[in-house]
N, C-alpha and C positions, 0 to 999 in steps of 0.2 A: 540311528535307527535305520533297518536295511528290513525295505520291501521283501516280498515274496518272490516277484521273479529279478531281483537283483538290484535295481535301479535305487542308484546314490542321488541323491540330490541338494547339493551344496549351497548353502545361503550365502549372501553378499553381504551381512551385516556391519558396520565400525562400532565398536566400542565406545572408539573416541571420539564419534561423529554422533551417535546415537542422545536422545533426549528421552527422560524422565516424563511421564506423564504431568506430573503437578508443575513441570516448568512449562510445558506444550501451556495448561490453563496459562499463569502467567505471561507469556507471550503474547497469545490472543488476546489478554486484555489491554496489552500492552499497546499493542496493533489498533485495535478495535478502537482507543483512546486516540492513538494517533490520527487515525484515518478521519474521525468523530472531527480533530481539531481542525484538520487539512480543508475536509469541508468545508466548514464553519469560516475560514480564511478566505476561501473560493466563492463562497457566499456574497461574505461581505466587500469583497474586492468586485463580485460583479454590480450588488449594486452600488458600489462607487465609482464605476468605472465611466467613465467620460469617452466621447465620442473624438476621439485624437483629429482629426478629420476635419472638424469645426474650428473655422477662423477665430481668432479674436475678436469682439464689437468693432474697435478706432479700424481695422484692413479692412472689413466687412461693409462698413459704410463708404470708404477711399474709392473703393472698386466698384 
């Protein structure tokens, strides 16, 4: 396609780089599953998570 007063204007696209729309959908659920799990990890690791900082009882009473 060529303008009126001249001007070309050439795309960047790849072929081989380029994605299908119904894979984009796939993707994002893909994603959106993973991140969902990651959370859910983070969650439960924080409320498990222990105070590292804290003696043990037997050193706690020695001192």
């Amino acid at each position: 396609m060529m303008p009126i007063d001249g001007t070309n204007i050439y795309g960047n696209a790849s072929k081989y780089r380029s994605i299908r729309f119904n894979r984009t959908e796939e993707l994002h659920e893909n994603l959106t599953t993973a991140i969902a799990i990651l959370i859910e990890c983070a969650e439960t690791a924080d409320t498990t998570d222990t105070d590292h900082q804290v003696l043990p009882e037997e050193p706690a009473r020695a001192g």
